[in-house]
TORGUFI-13882 format. One record per atom (N, C-alpha, C, O, CB): residue in one letter; chain; atom name; x, y, z. Coordinates in nm, 4 decimals, always signed. Last residue first. Glycine has a CB too. Layout:
<bators>
+------+-----+------+----------+----------+----------+
: type : mol : atom :       c1 :       c2 :       c3 :
+------+-----+------+----------+----------+----------+
:    a :   A :   CA :        X :        Y :        Z :
...
+------+-----+------+----------+----------+----------+
</bators>
This chain:
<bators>
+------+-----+------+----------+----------+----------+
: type : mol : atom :       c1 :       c2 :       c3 :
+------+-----+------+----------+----------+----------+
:    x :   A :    N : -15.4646 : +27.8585 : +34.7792 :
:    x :   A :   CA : -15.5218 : +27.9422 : +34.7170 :
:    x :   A :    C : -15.6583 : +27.8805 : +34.6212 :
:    x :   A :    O : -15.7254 : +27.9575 : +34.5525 :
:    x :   A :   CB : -15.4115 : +28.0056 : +34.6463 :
:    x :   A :    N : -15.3104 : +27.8520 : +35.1056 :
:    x :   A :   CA : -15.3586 : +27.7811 : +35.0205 :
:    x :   A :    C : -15.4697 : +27.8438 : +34.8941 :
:    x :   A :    O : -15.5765 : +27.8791 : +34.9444 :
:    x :   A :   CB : -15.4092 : +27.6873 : +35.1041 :
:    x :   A :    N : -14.9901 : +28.0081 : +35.2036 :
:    x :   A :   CA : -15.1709 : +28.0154 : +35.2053 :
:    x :   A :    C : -15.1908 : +27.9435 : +35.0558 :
:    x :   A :    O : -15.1329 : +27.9578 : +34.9481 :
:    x :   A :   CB : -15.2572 : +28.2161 : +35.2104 :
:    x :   A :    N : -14.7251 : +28.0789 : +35.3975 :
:    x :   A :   CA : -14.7983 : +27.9622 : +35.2748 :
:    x :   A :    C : -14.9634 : +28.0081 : +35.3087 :
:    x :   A :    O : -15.0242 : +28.0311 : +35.4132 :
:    x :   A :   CB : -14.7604 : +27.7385 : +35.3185 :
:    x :   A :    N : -14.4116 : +28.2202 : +35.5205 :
:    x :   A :   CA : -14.5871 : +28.1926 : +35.4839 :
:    x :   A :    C : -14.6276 : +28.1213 : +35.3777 :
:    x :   A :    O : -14.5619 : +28.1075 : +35.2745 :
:    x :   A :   CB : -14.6668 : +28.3154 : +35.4540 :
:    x :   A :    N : -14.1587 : +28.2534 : +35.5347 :
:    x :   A :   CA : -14.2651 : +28.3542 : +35.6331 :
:    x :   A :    C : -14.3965 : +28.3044 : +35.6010 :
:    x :   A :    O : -14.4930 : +28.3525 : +35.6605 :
:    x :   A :   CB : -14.2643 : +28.5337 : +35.5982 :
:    x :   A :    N : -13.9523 : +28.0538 : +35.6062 :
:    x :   A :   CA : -14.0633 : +27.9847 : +35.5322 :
:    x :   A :    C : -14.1366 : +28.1264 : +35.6427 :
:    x :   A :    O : -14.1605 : +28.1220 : +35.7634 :
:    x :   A :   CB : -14.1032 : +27.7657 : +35.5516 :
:    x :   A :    N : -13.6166 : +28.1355 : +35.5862 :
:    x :   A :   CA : -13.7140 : +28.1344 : +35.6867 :
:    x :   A :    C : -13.8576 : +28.1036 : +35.5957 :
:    x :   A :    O : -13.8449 : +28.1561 : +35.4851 :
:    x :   A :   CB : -13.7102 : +28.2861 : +35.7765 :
:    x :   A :    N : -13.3822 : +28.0997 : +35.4694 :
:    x :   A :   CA : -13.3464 : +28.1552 : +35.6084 :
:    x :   A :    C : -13.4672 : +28.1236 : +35.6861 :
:    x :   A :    O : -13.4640 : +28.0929 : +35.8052 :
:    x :   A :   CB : -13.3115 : +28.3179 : +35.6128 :
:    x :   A :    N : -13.2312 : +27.9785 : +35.1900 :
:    x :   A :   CA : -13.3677 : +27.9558 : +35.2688 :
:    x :   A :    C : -13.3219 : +28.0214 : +35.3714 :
:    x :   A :    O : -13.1997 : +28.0103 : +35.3816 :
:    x :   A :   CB : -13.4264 : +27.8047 : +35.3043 :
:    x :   A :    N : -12.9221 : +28.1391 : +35.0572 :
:    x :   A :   CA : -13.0037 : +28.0421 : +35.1356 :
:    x :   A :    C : -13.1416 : +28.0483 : +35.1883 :
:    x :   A :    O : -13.1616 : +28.1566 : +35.2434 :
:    x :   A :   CB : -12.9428 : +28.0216 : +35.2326 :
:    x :   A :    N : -12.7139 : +28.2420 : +34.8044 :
:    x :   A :   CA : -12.8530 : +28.2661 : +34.8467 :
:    x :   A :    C : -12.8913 : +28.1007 : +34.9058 :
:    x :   A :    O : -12.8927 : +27.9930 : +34.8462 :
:    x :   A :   CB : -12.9604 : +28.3306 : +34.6994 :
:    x :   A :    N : -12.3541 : +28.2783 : +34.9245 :
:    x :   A :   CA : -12.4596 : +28.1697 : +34.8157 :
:    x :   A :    C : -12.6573 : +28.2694 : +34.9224 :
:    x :   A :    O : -12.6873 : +28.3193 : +35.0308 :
:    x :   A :   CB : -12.4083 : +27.8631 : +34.8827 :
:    x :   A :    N : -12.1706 : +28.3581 : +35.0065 :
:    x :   A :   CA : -12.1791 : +28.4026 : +34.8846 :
:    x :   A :    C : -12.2934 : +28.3670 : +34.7970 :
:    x :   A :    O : -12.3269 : +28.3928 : +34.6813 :
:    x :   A :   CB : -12.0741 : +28.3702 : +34.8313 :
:    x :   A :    N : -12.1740 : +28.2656 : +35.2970 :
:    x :   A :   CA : -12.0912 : +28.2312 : +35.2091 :
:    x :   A :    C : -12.0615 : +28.2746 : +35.0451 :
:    x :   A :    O : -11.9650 : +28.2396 : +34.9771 :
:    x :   A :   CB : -12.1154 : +28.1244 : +35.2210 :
:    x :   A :    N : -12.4920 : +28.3395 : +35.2497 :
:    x :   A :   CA : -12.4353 : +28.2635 : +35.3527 :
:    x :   A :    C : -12.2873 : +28.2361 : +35.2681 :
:    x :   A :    O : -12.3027 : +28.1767 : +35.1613 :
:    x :   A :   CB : -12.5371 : +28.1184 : +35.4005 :
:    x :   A :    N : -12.7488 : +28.5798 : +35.2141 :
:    x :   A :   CA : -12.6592 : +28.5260 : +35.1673 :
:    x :   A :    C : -12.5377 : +28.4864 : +35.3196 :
:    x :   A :    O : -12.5088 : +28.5466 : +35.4230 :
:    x :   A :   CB : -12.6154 : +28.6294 : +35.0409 :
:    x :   A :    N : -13.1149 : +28.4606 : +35.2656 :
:    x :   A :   CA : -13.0110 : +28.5492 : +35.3075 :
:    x :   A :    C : -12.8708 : +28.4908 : +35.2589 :
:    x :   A :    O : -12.8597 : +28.3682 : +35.2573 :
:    x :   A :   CB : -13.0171 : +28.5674 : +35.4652 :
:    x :   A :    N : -13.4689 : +28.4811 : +35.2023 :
:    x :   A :   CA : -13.3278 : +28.4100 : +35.1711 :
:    x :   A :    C : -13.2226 : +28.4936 : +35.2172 :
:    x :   A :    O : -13.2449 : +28.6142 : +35.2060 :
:    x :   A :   CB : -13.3007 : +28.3815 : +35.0161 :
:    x :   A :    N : -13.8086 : +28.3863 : +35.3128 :
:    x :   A :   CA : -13.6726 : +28.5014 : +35.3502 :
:    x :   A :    C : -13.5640 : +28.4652 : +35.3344 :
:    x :   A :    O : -13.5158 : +28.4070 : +35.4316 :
:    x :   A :   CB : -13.6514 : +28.5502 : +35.4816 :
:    x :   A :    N : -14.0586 : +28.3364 : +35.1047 :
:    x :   A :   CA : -13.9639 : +28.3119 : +35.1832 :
:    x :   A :    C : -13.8617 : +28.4507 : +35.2170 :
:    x :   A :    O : -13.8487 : +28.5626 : +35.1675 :
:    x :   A :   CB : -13.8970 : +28.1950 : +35.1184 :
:    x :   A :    N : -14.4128 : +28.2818 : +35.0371 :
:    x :   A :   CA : -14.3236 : +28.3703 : +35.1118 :
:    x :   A :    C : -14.1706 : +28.3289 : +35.1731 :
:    x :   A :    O : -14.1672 : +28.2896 : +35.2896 :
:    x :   A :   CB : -14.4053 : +28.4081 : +35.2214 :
:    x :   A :    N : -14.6313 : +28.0455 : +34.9164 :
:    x :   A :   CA : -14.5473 : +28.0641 : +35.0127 :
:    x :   A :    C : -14.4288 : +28.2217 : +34.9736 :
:    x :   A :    O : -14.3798 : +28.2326 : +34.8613 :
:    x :   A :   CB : -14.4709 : +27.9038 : +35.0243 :
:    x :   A :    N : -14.9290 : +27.9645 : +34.7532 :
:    x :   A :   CA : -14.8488 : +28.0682 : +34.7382 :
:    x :   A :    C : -14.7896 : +28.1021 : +34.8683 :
:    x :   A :    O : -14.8557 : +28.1729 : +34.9443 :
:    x :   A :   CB : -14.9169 : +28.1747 : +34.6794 :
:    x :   A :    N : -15.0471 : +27.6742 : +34.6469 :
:    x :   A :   CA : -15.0199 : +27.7317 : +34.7343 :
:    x :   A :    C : -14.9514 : +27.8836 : +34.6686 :
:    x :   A :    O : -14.9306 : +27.9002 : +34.5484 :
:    x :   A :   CB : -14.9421 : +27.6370 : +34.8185 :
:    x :   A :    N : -15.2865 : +27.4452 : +34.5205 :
:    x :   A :   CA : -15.1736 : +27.4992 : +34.4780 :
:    x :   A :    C : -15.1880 : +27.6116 : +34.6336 :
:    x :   A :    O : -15.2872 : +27.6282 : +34.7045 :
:    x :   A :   CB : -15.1785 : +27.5679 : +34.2912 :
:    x :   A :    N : -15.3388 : +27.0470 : +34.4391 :
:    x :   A :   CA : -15.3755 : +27.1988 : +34.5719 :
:    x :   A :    C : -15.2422 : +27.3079 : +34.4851 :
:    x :   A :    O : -15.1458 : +27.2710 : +34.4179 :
:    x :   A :   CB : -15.3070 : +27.1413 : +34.8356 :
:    x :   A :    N : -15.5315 : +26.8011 : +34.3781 :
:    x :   A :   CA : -15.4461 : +26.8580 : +34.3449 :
:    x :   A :    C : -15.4672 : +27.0255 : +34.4044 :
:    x :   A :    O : -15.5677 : +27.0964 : +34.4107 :
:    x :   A :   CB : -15.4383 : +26.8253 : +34.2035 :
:    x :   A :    N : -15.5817 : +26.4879 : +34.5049 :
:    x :   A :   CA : -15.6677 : +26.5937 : +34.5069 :
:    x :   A :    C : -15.5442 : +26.6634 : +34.4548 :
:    x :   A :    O : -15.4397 : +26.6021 : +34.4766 :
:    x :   A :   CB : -15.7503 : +26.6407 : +34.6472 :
:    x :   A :    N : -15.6805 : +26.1519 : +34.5394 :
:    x :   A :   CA : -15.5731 : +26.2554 : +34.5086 :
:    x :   A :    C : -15.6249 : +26.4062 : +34.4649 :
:    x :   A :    O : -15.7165 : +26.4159 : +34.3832 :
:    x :   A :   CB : -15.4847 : +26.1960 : +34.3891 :
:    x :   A :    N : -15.8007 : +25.8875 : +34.8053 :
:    x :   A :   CA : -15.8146 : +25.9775 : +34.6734 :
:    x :   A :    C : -15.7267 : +26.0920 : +34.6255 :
:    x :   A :    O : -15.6885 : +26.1423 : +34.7312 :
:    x :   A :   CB : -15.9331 : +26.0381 : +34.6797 :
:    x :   A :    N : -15.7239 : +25.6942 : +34.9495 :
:    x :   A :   CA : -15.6856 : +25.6651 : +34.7854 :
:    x :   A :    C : -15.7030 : +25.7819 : +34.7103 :
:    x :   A :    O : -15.6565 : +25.8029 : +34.5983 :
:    x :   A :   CB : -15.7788 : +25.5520 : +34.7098 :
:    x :   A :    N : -15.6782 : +25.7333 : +35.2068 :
:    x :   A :   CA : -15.8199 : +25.6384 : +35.1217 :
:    x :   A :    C : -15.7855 : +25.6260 : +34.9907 :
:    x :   A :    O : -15.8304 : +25.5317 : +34.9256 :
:    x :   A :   CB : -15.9853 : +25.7164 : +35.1148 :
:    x :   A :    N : -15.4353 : +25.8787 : +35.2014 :
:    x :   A :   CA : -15.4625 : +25.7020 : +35.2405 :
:    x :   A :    C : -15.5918 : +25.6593 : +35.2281 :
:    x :   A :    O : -15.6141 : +25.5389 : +35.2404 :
:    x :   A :   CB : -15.4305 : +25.6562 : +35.3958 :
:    x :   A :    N : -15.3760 : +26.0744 : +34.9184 :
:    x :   A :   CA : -15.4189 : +26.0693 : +35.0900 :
:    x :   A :    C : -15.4759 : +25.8969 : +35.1124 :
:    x :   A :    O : -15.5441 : +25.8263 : +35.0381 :
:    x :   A :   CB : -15.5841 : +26.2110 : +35.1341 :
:    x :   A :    N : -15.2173 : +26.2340 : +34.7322 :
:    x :   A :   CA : -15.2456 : +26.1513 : +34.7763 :
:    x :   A :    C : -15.2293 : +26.0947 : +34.8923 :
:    x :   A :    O : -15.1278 : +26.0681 : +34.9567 :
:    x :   A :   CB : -15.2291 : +26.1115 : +34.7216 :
:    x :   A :    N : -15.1420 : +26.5903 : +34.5982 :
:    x :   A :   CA : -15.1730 : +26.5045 : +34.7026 :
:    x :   A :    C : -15.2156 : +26.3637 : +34.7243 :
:    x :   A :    O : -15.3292 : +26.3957 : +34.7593 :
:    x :   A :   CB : -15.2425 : +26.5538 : +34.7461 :
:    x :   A :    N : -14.9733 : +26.7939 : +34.3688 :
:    x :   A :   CA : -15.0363 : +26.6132 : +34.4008 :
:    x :   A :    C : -15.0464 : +26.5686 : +34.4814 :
:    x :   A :    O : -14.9670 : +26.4753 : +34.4939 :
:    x :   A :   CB : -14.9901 : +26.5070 : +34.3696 :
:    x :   A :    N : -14.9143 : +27.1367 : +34.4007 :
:    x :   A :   CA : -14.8678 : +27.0083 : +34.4480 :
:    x :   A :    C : -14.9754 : +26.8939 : +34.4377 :
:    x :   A :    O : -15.0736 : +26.9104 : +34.5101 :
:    x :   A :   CB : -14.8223 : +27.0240 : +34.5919 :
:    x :   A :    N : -14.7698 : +27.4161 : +34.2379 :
:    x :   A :   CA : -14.8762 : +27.2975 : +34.3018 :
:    x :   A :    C : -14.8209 : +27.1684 : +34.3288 :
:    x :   A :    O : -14.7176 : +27.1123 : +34.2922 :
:    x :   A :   CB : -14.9958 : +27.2625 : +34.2053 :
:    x :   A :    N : -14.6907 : +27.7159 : +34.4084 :
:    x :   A :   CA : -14.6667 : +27.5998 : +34.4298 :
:    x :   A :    C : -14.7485 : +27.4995 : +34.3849 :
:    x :   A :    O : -14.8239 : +27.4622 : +34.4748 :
:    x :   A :   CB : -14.6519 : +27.5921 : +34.5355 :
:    x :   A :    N : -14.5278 : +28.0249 : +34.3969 :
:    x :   A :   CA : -14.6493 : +27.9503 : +34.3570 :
:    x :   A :    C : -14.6135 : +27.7996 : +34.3936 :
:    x :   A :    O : -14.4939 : +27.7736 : +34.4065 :
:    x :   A :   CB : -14.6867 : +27.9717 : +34.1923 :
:    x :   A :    N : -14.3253 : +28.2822 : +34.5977 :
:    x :   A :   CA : -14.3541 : +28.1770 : +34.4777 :
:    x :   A :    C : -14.5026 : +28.0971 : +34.4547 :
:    x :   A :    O : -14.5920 : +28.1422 : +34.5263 :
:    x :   A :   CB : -14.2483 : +28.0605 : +34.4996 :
:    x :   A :    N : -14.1338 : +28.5133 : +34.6520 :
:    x :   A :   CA : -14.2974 : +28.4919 : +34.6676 :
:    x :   A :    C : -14.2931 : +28.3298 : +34.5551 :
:    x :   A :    O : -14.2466 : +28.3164 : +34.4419 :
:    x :   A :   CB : -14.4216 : +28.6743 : +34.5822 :
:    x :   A :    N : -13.8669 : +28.6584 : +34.8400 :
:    x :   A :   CA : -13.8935 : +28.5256 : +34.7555 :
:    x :   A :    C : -14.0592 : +28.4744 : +34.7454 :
:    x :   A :    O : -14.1019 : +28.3986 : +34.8325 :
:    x :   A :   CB : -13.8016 : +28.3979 : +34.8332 :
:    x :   A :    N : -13.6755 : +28.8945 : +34.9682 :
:    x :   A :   CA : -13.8063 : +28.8173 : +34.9698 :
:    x :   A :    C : -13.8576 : +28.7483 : +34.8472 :
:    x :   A :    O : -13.8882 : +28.8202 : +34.7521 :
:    x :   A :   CB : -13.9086 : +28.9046 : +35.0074 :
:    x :   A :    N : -13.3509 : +28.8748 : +35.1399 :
:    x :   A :   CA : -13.4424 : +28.8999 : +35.0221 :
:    x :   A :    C : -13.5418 : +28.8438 : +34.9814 :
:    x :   A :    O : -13.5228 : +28.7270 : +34.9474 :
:    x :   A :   CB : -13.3962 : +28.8980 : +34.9327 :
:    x :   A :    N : -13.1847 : +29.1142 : +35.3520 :
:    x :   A :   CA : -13.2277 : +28.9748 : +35.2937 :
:    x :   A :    C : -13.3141 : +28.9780 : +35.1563 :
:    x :   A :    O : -13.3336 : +29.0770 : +35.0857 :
:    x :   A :   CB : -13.3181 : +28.8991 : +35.4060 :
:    x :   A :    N : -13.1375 : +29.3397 : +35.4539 :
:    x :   A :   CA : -13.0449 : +29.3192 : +35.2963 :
:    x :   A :    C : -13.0897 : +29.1846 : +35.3140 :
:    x :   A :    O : -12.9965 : +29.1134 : +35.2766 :
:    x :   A :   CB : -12.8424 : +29.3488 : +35.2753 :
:    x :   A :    N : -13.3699 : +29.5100 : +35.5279 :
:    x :   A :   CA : -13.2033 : +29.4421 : +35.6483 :
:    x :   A :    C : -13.1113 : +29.3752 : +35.5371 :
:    x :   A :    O : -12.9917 : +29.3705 : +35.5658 :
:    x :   A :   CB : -13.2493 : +29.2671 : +35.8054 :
:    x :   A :    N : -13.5225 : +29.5664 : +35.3590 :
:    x :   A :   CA : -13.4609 : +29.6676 : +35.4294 :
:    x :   A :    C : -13.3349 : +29.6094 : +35.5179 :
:    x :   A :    O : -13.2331 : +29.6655 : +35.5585 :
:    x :   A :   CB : -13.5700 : +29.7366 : +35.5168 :
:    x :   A :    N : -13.5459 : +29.3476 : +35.1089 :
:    x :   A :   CA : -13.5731 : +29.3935 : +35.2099 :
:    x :   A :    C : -13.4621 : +29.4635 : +35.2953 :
:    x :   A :    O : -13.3439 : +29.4298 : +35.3015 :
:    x :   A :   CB : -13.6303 : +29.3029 : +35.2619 :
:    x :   A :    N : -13.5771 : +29.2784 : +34.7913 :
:    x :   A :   CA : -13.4754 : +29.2947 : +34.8588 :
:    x :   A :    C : -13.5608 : +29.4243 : +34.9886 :
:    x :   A :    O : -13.6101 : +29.5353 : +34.9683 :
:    x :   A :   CB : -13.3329 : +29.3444 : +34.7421 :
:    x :   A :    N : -13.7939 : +29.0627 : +34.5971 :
:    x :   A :   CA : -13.7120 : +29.2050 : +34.6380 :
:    x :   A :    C : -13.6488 : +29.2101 : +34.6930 :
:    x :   A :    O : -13.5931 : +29.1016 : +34.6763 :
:    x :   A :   CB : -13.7440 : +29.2942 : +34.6814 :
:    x :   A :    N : -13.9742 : +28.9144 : +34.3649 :
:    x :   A :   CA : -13.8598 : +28.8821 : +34.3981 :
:    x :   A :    C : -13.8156 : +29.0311 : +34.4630 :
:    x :   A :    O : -13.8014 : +29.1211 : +34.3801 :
:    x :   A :   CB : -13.7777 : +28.8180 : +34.2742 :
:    x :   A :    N : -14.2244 : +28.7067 : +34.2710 :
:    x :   A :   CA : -14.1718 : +28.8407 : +34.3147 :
:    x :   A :    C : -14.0545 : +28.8202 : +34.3802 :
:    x :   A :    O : -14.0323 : +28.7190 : +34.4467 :
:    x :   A :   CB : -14.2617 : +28.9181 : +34.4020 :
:    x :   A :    N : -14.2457 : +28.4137 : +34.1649 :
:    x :   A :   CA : -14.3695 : +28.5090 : +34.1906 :
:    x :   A :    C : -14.3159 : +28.6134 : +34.1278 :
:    x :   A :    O : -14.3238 : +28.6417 : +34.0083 :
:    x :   A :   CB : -14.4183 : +28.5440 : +34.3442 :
:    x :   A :    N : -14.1614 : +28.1455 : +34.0274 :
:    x :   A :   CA : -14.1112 : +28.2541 : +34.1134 :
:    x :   A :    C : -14.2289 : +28.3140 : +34.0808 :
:    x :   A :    O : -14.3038 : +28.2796 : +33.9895 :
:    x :   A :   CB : -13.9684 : +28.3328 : +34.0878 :
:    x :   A :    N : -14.3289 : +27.8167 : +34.0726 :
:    x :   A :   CA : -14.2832 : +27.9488 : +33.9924 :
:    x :   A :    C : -14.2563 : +28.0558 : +34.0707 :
:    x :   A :    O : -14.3162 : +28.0701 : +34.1773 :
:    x :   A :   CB : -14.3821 : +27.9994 : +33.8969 :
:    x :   A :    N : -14.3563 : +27.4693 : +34.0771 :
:    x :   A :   CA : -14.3156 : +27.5892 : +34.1403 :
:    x :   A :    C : -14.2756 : +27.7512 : +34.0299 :
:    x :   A :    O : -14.2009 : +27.7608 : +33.9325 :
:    x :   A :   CB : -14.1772 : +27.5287 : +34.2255 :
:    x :   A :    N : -14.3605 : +27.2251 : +33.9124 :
:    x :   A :   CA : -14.4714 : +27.2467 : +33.9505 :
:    x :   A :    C : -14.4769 : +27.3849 : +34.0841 :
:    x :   A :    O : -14.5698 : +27.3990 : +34.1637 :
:    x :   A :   CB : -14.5177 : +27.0991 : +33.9884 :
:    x :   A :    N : -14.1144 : +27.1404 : +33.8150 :
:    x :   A :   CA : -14.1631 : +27.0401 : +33.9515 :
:    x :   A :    C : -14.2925 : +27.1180 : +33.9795 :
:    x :   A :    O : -14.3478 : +27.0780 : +34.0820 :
:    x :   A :   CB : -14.0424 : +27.0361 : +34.1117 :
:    x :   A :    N : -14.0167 : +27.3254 : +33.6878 :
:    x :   A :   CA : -14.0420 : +27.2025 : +33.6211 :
:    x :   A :    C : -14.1545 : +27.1037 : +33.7053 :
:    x :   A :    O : -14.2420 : +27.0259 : +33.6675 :
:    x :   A :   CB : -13.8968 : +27.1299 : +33.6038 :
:    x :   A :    N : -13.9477 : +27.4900 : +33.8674 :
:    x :   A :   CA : -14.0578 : +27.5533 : +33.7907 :
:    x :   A :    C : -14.1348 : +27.4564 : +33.6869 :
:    x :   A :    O : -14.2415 : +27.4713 : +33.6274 :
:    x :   A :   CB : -13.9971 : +27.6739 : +33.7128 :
:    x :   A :    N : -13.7304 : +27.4016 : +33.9835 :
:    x :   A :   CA : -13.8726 : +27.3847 : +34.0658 :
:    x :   A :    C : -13.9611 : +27.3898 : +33.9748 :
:    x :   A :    O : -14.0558 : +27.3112 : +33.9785 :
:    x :   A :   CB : -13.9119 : +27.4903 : +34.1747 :
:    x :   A :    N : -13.5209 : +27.4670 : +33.7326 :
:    x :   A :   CA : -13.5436 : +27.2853 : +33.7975 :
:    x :   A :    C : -13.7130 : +27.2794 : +33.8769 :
:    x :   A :    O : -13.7978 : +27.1942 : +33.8506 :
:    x :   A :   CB : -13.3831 : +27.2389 : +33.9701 :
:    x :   A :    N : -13.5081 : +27.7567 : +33.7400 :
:    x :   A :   CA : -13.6073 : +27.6288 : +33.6358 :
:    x :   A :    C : -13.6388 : +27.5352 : +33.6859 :
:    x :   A :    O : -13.7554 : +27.4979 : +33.6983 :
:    x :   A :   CB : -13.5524 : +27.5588 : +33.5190 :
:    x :   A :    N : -13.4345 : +27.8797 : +34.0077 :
:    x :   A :   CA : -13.6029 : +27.8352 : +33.9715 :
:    x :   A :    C : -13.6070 : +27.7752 : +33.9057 :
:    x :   A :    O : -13.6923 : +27.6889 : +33.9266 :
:    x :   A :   CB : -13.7007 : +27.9061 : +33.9285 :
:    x :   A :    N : -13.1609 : +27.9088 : +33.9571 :
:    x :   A :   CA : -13.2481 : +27.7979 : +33.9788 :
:    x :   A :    C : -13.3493 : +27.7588 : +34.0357 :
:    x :   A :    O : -13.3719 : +27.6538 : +34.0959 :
:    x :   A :   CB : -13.2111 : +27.7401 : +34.0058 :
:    x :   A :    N : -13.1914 : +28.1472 : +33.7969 :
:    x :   A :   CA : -13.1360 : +27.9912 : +33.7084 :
:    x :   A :    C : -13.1617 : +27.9145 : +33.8102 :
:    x :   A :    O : -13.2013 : +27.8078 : +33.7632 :
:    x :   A :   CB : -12.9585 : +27.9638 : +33.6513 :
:    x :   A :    N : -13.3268 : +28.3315 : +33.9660 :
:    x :   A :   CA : -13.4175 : +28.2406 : +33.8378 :
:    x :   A :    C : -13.3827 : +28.1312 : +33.8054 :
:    x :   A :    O : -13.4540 : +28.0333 : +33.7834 :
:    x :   A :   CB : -13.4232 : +28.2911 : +33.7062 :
:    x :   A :    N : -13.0791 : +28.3971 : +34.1252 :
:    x :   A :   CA : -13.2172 : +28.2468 : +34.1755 :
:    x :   A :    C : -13.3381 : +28.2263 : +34.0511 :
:    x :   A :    O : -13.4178 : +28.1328 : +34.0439 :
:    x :   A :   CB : -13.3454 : +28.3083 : +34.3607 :
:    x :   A :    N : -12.9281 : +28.5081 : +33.9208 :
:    x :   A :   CA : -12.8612 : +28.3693 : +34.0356 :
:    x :   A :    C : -13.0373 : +28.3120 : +34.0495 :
:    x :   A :    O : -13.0930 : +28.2158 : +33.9967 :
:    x :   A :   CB : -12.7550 : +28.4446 : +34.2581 :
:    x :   A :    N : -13.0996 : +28.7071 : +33.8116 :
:    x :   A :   CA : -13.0214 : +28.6291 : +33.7610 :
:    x :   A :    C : -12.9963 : +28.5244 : +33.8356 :
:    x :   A :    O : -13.0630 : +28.4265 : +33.8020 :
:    x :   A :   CB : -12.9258 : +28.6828 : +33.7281 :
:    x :   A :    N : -13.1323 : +28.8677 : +34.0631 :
:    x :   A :   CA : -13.2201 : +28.7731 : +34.0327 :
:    x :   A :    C : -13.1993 : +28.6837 : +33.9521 :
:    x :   A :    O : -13.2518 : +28.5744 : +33.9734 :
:    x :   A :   CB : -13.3098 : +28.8126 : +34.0017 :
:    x :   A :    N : -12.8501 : +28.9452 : +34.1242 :
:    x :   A :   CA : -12.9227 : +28.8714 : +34.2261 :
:    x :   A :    C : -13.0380 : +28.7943 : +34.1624 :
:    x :   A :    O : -13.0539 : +28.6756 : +34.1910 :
:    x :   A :   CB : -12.9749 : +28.9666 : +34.3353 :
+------+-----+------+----------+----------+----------+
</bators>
């Protein structure tokens, strides 16, 4: 399982995303912590750079790990 979503964390992890934590919750989904920064530019012009730490809930669909649910983002 973690094997499968590290290989594709690289591509995000390039884009300025990193896996956190990775577990497996009691109903067999599986919790996904990651980091995030991101380049803001805002219509006066100025660009500010923000990082986050979101929470997801992935569940397997067909065999494949899917997004199921965005449980959280806090700005850090």
């Amino acid at each position: 399982m973690r094997a499968f979503f590290v290989d594709r964390m690289d591509c995000l992890e390039n884009n300025g995303c990193e896996l956190l934590d990775l577990s497996k919750n009691n109903d067999g989904s599986i919790k996904a912590v990651t980091s995030e920064d991101y380049t803001i530019n805002y219509q006066d012009g100025s660009v500010k750079n923000k990082k986050f730490v979101s929470e997801y809930k992935l569940v397997t669909i067909d065999g494949m790990l899917m997004v199921h649910q965005l449980v959280s983002t806090k700005e850090q």
